[in-house]
N, C-alpha and C positions, 0 to 999 in steps of 0.2 A: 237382608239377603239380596234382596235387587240391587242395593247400594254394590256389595260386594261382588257380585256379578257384572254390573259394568267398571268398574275398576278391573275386572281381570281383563274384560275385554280391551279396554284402553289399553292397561298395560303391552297384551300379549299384539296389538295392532302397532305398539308401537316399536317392538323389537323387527319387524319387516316391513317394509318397502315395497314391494311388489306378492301381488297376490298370487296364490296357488296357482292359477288358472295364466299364469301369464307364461311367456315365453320365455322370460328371463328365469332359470334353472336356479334353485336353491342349492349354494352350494353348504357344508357343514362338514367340521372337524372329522367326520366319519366318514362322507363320500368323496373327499376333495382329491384324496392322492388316486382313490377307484377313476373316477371318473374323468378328470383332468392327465392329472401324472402319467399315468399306465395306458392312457388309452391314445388311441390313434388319431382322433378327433384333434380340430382346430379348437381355442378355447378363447375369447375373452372374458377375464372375471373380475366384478368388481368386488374391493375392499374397501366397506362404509363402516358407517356407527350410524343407528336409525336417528339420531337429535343434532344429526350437522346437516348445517344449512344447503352447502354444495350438494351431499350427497342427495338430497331431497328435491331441490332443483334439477340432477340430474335425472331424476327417473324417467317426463316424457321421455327424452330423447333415447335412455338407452334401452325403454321398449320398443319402441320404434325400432333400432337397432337392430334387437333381438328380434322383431316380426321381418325384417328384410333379409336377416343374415339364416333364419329357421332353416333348417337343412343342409347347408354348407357350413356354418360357423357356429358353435354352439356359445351363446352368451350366458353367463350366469352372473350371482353376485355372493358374498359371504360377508354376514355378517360376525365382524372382529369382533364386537361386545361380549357375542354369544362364543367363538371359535377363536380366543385369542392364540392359542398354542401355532392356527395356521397365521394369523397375521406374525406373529415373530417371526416366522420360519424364513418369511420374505421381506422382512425390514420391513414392514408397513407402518409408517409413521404419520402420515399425512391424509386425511379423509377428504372426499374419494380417491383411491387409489387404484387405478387401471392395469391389469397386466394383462399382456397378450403369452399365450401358449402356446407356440409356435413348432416349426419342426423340431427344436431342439429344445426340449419341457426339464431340461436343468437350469438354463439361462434364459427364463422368460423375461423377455422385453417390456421397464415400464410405456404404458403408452400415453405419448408428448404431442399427439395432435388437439385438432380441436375439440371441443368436447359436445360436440354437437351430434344429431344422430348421423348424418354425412360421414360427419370425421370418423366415426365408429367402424360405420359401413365403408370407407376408405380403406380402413387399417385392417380389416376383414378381408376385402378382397385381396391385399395386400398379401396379406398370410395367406392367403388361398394359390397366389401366383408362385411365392415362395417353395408350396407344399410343391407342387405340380414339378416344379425346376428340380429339387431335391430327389422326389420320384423319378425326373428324365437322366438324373446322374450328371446335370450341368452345378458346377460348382459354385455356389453362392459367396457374395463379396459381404461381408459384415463387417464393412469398415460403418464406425458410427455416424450415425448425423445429429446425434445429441448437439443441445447447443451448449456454448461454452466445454466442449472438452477439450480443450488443449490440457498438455501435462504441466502446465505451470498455471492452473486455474485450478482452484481445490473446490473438488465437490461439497459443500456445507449441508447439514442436515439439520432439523430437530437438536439431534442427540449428540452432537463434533460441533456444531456452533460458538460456543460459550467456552471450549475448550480450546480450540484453534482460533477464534478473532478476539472474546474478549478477557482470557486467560494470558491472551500473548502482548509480548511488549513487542511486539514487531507491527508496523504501521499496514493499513490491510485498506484494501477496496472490493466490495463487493457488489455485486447487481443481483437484485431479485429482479424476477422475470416467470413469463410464461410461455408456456412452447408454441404456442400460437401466434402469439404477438409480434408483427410483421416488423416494428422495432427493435424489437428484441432481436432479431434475427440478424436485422444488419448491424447490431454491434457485439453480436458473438466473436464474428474473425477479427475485428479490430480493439477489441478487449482479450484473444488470446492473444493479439502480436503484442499489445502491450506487456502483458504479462512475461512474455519470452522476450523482450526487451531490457523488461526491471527487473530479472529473476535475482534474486539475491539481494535486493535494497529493498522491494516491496513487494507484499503479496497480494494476489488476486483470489475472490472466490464466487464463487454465483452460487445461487438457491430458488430451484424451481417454489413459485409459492403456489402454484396446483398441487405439488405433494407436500412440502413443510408447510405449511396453511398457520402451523403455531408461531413460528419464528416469523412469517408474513404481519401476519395482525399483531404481535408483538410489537414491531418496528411500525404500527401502522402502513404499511404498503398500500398506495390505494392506486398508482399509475404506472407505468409498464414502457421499460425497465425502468428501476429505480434504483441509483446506486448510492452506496450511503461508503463514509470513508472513518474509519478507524485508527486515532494520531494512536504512537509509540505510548510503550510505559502503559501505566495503570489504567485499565478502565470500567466503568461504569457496566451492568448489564444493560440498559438500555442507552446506553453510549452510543453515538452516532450520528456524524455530520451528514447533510446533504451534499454530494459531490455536483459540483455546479459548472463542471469544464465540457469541453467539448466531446464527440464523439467517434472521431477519427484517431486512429492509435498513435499518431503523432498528439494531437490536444491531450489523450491521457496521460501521455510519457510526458508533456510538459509539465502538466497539471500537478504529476506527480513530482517531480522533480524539485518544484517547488516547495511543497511539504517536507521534502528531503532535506531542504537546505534548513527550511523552517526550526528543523528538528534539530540540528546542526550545531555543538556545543560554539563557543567564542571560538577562536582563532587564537593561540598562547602567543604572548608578546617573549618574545626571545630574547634573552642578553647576545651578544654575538662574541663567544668563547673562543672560536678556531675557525677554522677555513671548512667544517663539516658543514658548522652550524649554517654560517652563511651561505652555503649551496645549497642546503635542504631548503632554505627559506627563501631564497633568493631565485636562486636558478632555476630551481623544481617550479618553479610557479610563475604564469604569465608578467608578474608585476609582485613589486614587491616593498611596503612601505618601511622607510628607515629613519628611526628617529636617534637624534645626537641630543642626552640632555646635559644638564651642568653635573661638573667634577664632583663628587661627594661633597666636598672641603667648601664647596659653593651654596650646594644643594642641598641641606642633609636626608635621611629617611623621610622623615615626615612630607619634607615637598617633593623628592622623586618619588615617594608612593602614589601623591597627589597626580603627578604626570602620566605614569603609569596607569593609574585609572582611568586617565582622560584615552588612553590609547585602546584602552579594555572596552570602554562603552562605545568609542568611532567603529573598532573591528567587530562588533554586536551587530550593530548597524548594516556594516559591510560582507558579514560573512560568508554572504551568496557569492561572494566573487571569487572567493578560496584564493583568497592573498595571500603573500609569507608577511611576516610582522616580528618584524628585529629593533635592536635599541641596542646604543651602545652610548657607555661613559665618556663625556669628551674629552681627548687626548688618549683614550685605549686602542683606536684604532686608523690610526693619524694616518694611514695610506689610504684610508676607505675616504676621511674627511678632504687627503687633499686631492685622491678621483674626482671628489663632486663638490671639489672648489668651494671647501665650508671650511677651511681653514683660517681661525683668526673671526669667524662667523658667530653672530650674538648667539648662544644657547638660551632654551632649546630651542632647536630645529627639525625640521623634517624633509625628507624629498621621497619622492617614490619613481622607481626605478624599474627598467626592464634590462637586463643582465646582461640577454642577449643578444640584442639591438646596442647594447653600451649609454642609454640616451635616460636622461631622469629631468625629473622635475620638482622646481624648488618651489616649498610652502613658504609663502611669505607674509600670509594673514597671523590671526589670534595664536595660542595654542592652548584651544581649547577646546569643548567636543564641538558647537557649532562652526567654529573655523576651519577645524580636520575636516569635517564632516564636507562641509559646502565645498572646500578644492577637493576634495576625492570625486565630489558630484559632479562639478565640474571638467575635471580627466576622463570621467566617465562620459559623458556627454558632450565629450572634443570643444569644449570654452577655455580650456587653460591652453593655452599656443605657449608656452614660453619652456620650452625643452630644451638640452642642454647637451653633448655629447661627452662624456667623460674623458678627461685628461689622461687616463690610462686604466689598466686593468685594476679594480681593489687589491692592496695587497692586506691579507687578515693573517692578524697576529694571535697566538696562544693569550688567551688571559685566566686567571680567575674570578670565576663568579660571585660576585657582589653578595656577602652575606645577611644584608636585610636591614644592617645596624648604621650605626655613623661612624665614622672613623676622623680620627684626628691624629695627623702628620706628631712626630716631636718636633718641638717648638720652631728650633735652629730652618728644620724641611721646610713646614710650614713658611715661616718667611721667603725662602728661597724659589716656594710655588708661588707666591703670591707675586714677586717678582718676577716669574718667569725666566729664571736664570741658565744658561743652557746646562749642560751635565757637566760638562768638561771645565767651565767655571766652578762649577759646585765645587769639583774634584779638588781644584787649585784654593778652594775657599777651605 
């Protein structure tokens, strides 16, 4: 019997927090909407669970609270264990959960200060100042001071988490934070500019971890802000890089940027078909690399696949730089070859070109991925001095595109290619 006696008592101690006698008002499924909702009174209430740690560390402070604010500010707390039906009602997700009741008890304000008894007693008199203004018929400004609200920052919760960052194949960066955290604060507006920067290439989200506390300890959160980055495509629940760039909305826009490219499929090596192809790839793009390899009849599948590949893994390599990447058969586009003075020129080749300017540069190393590689490095890093200004405008001719196989001339052609005979000989032959 005694055994079972103190078991209830533990028990029934352990479902509240503050004792009878205290300041802080018991709230319960039965008086909540009386007492709060309906009534005229200012209100902060807490939403705990009696076996979370926060909630239990909070209580000095928010009796304290409650003995400073007694008579003007009515403090209470409810326990959601016992009253779930009232924690639904207001999204309670995260323990402790502060709301203030303020002039307008439809849209109680969660409360983001600090959690200290001050901070309490701050947001009290706060509500108190508010009441009085509303009372004098002066019009109240409720523009937010939440952190992280811009509208291109997704508010993340518990229960939208999993659904919006790691359900999505869209690449994401998010910052946990606390409302308090003098850090956190200066990278609010420079984490919305970014976000309204990237809108549409990458998303942004933030998560108060004072109220998601689950998704916090999840991700182990231990330092403030914390932002963790989510690549494209399939991931993990507990997926998540540490974002390691800077803090100014230019370093995340670069940061991010880079990820972008990262993600960034190859660059398609083009046949150059007509005068479309070559403008899409050429023109449209700062620079634009042109490879001329040997004739079929020279070369067949097998080793221009070989080439072909060599140019698939350089543009891997290169793709940050969103180059055009064209190829063409030698002698299909004899106006482009004698632009850039490769006429009569050993195959393969390569130069790369800017369209605009008229001005290209000739590879004259291997052709292979470290020879591509190293003059493109070099172009990039102004070491290749030897540019050239084109003889005149390409001119691109209609061709069909290469069907994958080998082809063989009838015998009589063949000879006649191999000599190099002009047409009008052929004709007379």
């Amino acid at each position: 019997m005694w055994r079972l006696l103190v078991m209830h008592v533990l028990i029934s101690s352990s479902c509240a927090l503050y004792p009878h006698n205290s300041n802080v008002i018991e709230l319960t499924g039965t008086n909540f909407d009386r007492l709060v909702v309906y009534s005229d009174d200012l209100w902060i209430a807490e939403f705990f669970v009696p076996w979370c740690g926060y909630c239990q560390r909070l209580v000095p402070d928010y009796q304290k609270a409650a003995n400073a604010l007694k008579g003007f500010v009515n403090v209470g707390a409810l326990n959601v264990e016992k009253h779930r039906g009232v924690g639904t009602k207001y999204d309670i997700e995260g323990f402790p959960t502060i709301k203030l009741f303020g002039v307008n008890k439809k849209k109680p304000k969660t409360f983001n200060g600090q959690r200290t008894a001050q901070g309490l007693i701050d947001a009290g008199l706060t509500a108190i100042r508010r009441k009085i203004k509303a009372n004098f018929g002066e019009k109240l400004n409720e523009k937010s001071t939440e952190l992280f609200s811009g509208k291109n920052v997704v508010k993340l919760t518990n229960k939208n988490f999993d659904k919006l960052v790691i359900n999505s194949t869209s690449m994401w960066l998010v910052a946990f934070y606390v409302p308090w955290c003098s850090h956190c604060k200066n990278l609010s507006p420079e984490w919305i500019r970014a976000a309204s920067t990237l809108k549409g290439q990458f998303k942004f989200g933030a998560l108060d971890a004072t109220v998601y506390t689950k998704k916090a300890d999840q991700y182990k959160i231990r330092a403030y802000p914390t932002a963790k980055y989510f690549t494209a495509g399939n991931k993990t629940e507990l997926y998540g890089k540490d974002y390691d760039g800077g803090r100014t909305s230019d370093d995340i826009v670069t940061w991010a940027l880079e990820k972008i490219a990262e993600n960034l499929p190859a660059p398609e090596i083009r046949q150059i078909l007509n005068e479309v192809h070559f403008k899409e790839s050429c023109e449209q793009n700062l620079l634009c690399v042109i490879s001329v390899l040997p004739h079929i009849l020279e070369c067949q599948s097998d080793c221009r696949n070989e080439y072909l590949n060599v140019l698939k893994r350089v543009s891997e390599m290169h793709k940050k730089r969103m180059w055009g990447w064209v190829w063409s058969q030698a002698g299909d586009q004899r106006g482009l070859e004698e632009a850039l003075g490769l006429v009569g020129f050993g195959y393969p080749t390569l130069v790369i070109i800017n369209v605009k300017r008229m001005v290209y540069t000739l590879f004259k190393g291997s052709f292979d991925v470290n020879g591509i590689h190293n003059f493109l490095r070099d172009i990039i890093y102004g070491r290749e001095r030897s540019s050239f200004l084109m003889t005149s405008e390409p001119k691109i001719v209609p061709i069909e595109a290469w069907d994958g196989k080998d082809f063989e001339f009838p015998q009589e052609e063949y000879y006649l290619y191999l000599l190099d005979v002009d047409v009008d000989v052929k004709d007379e032959l």
